[in-house]
C-alpha positions in Angstrom: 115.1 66.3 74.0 114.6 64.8 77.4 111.4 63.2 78.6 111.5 64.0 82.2 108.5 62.7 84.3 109.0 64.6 87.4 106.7 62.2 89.5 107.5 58.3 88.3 111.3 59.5 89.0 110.0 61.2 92.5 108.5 57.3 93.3 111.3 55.3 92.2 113.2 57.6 94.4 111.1 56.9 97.7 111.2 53.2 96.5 114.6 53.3 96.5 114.8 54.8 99.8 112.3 52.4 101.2 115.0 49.7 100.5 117.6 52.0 103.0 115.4 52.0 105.7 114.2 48.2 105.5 117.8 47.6 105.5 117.7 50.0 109.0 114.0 48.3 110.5 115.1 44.8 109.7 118.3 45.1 110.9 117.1 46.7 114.1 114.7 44.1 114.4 116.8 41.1 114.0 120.2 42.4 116.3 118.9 40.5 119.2 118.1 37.1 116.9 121.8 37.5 115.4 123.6 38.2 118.9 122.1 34.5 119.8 122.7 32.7 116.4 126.1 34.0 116.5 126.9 34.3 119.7 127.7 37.7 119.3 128.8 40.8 122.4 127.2 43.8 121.7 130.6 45.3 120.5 130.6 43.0 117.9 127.0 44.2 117.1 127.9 48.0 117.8 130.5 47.2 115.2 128.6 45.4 112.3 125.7 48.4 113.1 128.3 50.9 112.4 129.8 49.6 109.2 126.1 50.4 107.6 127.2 54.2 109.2 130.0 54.4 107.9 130.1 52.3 104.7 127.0 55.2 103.8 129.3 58.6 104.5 131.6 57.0 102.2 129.7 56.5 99.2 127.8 59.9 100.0 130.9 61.5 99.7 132.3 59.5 96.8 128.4 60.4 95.0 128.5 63.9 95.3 132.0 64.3 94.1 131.1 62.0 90.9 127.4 62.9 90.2 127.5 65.8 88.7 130.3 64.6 86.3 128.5 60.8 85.6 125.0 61.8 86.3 121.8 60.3 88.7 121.1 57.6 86.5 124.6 55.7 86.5 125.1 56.4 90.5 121.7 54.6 91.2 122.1 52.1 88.8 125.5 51.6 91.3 123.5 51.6 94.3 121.2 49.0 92.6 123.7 46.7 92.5 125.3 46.9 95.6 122.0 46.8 96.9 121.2 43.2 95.3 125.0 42.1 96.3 124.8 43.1 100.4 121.2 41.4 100.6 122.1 38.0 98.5 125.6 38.0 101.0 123.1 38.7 104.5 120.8 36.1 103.5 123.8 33.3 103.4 125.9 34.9 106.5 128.2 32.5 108.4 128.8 34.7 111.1 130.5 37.7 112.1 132.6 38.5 108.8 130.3 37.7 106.4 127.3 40.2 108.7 130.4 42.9 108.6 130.9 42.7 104.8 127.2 42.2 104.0 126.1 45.1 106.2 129.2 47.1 104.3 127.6 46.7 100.7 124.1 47.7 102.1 125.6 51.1 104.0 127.5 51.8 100.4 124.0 51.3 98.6 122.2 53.3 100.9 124.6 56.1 100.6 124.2 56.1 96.8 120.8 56.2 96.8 120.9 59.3 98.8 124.1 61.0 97.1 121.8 60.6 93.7 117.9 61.2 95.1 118.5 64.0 97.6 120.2 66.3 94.9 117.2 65.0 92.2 114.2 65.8 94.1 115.9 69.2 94.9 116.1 69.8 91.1 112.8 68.1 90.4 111.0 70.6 93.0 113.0 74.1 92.5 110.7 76.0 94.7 109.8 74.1 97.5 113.1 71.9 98.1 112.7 71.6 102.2 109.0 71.0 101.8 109.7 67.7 98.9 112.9 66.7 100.5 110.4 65.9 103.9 107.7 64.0 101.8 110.6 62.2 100.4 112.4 61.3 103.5 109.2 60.1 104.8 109.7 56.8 103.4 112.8 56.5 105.2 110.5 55.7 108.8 108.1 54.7 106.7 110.6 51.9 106.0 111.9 51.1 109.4 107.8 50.9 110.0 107.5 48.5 107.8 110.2 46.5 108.6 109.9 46.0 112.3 106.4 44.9 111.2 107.8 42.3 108.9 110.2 41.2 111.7 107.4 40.9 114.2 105.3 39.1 112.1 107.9 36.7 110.5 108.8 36.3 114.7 105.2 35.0 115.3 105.4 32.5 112.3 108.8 31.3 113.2 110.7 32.2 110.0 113.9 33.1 109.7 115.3 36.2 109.7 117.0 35.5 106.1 113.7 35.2 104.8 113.0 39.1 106.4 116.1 40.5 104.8 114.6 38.3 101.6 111.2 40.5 101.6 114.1 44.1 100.7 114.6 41.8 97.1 111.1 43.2 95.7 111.5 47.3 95.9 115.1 46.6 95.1 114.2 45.2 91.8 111.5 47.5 91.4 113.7 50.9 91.5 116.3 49.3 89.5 113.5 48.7 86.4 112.2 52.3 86.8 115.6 54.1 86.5 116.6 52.3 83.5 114.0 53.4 81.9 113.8 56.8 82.9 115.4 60.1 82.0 117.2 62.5 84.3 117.5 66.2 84.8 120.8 67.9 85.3 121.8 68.6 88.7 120.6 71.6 90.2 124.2 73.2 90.7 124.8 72.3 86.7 121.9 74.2 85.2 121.8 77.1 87.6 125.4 77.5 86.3 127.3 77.8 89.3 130.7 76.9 88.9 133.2 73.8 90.8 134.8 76.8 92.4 131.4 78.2 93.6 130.4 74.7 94.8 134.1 74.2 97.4 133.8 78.2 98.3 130.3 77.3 99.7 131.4 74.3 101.7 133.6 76.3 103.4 131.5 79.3 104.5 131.0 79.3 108.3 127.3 78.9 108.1 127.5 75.6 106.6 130.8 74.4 108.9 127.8 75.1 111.5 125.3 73.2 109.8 127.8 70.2 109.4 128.3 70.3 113.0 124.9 70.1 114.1 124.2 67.7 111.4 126.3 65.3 113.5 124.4 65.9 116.7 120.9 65.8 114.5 121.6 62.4 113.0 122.6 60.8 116.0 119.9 61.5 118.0 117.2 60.5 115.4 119.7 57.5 114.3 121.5 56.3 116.8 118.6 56.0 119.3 116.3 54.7 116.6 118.8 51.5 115.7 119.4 50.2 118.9 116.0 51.0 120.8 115.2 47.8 120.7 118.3 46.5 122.7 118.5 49.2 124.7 115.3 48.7 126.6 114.2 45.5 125.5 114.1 44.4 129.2 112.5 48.1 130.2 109.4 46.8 128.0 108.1 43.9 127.0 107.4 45.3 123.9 110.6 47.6 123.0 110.2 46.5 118.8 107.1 48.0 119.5 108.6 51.3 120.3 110.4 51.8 117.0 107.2 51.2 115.2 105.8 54.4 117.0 108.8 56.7 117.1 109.0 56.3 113.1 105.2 56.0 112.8 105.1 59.7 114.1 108.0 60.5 111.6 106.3 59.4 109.0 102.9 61.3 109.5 104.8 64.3 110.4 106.8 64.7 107.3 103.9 64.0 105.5 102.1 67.3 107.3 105.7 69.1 106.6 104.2 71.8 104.0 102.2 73.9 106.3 104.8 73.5 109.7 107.8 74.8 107.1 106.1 77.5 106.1 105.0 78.6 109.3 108.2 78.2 110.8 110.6 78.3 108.3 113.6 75.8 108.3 115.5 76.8 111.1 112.2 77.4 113.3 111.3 73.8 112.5 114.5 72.9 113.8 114.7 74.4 116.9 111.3 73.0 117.7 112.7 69.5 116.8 115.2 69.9 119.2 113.6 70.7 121.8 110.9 68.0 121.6 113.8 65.5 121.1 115.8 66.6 124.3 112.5 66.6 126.1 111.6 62.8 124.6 115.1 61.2 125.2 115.0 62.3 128.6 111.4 60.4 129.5 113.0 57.0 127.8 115.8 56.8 129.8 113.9 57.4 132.8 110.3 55.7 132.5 109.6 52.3 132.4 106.6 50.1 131.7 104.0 51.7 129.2 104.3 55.4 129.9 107.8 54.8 127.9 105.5 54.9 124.8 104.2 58.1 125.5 107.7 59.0 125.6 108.7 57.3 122.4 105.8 59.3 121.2 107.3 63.0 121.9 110.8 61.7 121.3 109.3 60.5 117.2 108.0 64.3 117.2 111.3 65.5 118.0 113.5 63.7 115.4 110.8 63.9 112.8 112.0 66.8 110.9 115.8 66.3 111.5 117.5 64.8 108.5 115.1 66.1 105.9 115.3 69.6 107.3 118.6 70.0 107.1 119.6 68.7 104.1 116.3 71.3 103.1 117.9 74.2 104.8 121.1 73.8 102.8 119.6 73.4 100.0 117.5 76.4 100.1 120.0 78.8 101.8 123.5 77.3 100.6 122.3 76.7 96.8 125.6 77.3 95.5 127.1 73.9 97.5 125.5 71.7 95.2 124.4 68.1 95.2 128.0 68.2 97.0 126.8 69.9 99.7 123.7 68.0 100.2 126.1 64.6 100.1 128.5 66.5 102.4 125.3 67.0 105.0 124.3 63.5 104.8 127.4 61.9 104.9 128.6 63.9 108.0 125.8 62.7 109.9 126.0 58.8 109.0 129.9 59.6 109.7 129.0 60.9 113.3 126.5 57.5 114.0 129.1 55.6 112.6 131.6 56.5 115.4 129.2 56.9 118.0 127.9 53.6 117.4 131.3 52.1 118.0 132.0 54.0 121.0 128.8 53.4 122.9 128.5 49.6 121.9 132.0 49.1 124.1 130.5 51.5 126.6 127.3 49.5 126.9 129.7 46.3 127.4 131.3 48.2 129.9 128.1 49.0 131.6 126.6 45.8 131.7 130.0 43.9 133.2 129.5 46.9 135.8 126.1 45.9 136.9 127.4 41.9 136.8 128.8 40.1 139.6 132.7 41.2 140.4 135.0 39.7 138.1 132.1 38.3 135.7 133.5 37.7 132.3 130.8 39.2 129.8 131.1 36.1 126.9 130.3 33.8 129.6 127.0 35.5 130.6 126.3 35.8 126.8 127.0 32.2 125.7 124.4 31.4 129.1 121.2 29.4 127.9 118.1 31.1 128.7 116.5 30.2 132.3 120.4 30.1 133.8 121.0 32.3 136.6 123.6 34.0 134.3 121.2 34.6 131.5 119.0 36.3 134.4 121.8 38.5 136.0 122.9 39.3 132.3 119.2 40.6 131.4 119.3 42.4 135.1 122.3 44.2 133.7 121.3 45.4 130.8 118.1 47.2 132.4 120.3 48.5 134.1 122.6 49.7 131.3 119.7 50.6 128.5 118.7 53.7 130.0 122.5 55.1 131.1 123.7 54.9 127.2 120.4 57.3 126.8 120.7 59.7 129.4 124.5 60.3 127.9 123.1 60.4 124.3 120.2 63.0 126.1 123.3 66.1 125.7 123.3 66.3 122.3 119.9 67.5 121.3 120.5 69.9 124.7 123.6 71.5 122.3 120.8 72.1 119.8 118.5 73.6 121.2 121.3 76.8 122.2 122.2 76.1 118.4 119.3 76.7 116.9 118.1 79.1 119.0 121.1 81.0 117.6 120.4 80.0 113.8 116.9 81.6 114.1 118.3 84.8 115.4 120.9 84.9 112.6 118.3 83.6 109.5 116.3 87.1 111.4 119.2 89.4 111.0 120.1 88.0 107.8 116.8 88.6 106.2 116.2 92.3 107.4 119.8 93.1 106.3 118.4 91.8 102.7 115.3 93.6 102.7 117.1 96.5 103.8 119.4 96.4 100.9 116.7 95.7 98.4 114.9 98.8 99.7 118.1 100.6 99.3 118.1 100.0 95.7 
């Protein structure tokens, strides 16, 4: 007979997590540092951001196929390991290969830890899925909180930046102790006894192509934005790290006030509000400047707050029969989406920034300019100019969602009265 303890395996799961989004708020924090040290264009960091996007769809794919057949345990005990791998390989990077191949092993961890957690607190907590899956996902700003902290602090005292990505070591080797001691539940899917068949008919039901869809849109407003804030309008504000820190500060007290909001507005209500406050927040950031940005940072962190969690809840609750495949499926789709985005805006920044240069400027000249040069001036210039641009294109997606959702809550309406209706008529 298994032993489960519901809440030690619920806190080595948001320890776990926390090791994600340190991996997200040190990286964020430490772009800039590594563009210098390396000598890097902001391609090449688009690129080595977007391996972490991508490197994560593909083992929360990979996980949802394989967990129900190997079990939460093994698949964590995996992402353990990666975990400890992509951190040891940061903390000795050479330069651009070893950053790619690091940040690889750390996107593949991260993705595990989510292919085998969000599926687990969704069994843990049967009845209110949405409601855990937010108190859960808290710890993933909660995380890039901490970790910008860490990077600013480590900044003031003039250490390294290995020595930052050194400080993810300790909840790493915490989470990896609890889960080999503890025991698991079956997958939700598994002891509700729907079938493999039930599971790949639900994935391909039209309400949850739609929620796939939107789940890229969600993800890269909240994600995309969030990791490269910091470079985007570092020369906006003096203090753009600082930005970050309240964004996912807001996320992080908002998904911890999720139970009453759900209820009240039910899933789909919660998004459609999200969307709306996002639009409304990624709008004032590309447009202010000076410290009313952080009032904008503040309605933009309302916004996204709900995003991930929510969606992944709404599946969960109203798509049962997908599985922790379906969850996986969500997730993935949306680290997918960043993933590409990423890449496509980091050349699209370049592209901006040579614009605002002097005709004919080659960009890796300006970037290899030591500080104080009139390159490394007309190079900071550009990218003030830039910063806001990549925004106000990003600023269309949550746009989309708001028609979206708007149409979600109307069909989640009709939906219910056509149950009740039936259930009267029986």
């Amino acid at each position: 007979m298994k032993n489960i303890q519901t809440s030690k395996l619920f806190w080595a799961s948001c320890l776990a997590l926390l090791v994600t989004s340190l991996s997200f708020g040190i990286r964020a924090g430490m772009m800039n540092q590594l563009g210098i040290d390396f000598q890097l264009s902001a391609t090449q960091l688009a690129s080595i951001t977007a391996t972490a996007f991508w490197g994560f769809p593909l083992a929360m794919v990979i996980g949802g196929v394989i967990v129900d057949i190997i079990g939460m345990k093994r698949l964590l005990i995996i992402a353990f390991v990666f975990h400890l791998a992509g951190i040891a390989l940061t903390i000795f990077a050479q330069g651009y290969w070893t950053l790619f191949f690091s940040t690889l092993l750390i996107g593949i961890a991260n993705g595990t830890v989510e292919a085998a957690c969000n599926p687990l607190v969704a069994a843990l907590y049967p009845n209110e899925k949405t409601t855990r899956l937010n108190y859960f996902h808290l710890w993933f700003p909660g995380g890039i909180v901490i970790g910008t902290l860490v990077v600013t602090l480590f900044v003031k005292l003039n250490l390294g930046w290995q020595l930052q990505v050194a400080t993810m070591l300790i909840p790493t080797l915490i989470y990896g102790f609890l889960f080999s001691r503890l025991d698991f539940p079956l997958t939700e899917r598994v002891s509700s006894g729907y079938s493999e068949g039930d599971m790949y008919k639900a994935i391909l039901t039209p309400l949850f192509i739609f929620m796939l869809i939107c789940m890229f849109m969600t993800a890269i407003t909240e994600l995309f934005t969030g990791q490269w804030i910091g470079l985007l309008l570092k020369n906006v504000t003096d203090n753009a790290l600082l930005l970050l820190t309240l964004t996912t500060g807001i996320m992080v007290v908002g998904r911890a006030f999720a139970k009453p909001i759900v209820k009240k507005l039910a899933p789909q209500g919660v998004l459609l509000f999200s969307a709306i406050f996002a639009a409304i927040g990624l709008y004032m950031l590309s447009t202010f400047t000076g410290s009313s940005v952080f009032v904008a940072a503040l309605i933009f962190g309302i916004g996204v707050c709900y995003f991930w969690p929510t969606m992944i809840g709404f599946v969960a609750e109203n798509i049962p029969q997908s599985g922790a495949l379906g969850l996986n499926l969500m997730g993935g789709a949306g680290m997918f989406a960043v993933s590409i985005y990423t890449m496509f805006m980091g050349g699209f920044y370049d592209g901006l920034v040579v614009k605002h240069l002097p005709a004919g400027s080659n960009l890796d000249a300006y970037v290899a300019a030591a500080e104080g040069t009139p390159e490394a001036a007309a190079l900071n210039e550009a990218k003030n100019l830039a910063g806001p641009d990549v925004l106000q294109v990003t600023l269309v997606l949550p746009i989309i969602l708001i028609v979206a959702f708007t149409c979600l809550v109307v069909y989640m309406r009709s939906r219910k009265s056509r149950q009740l209706a039936d259930t009267q008529t029986i």
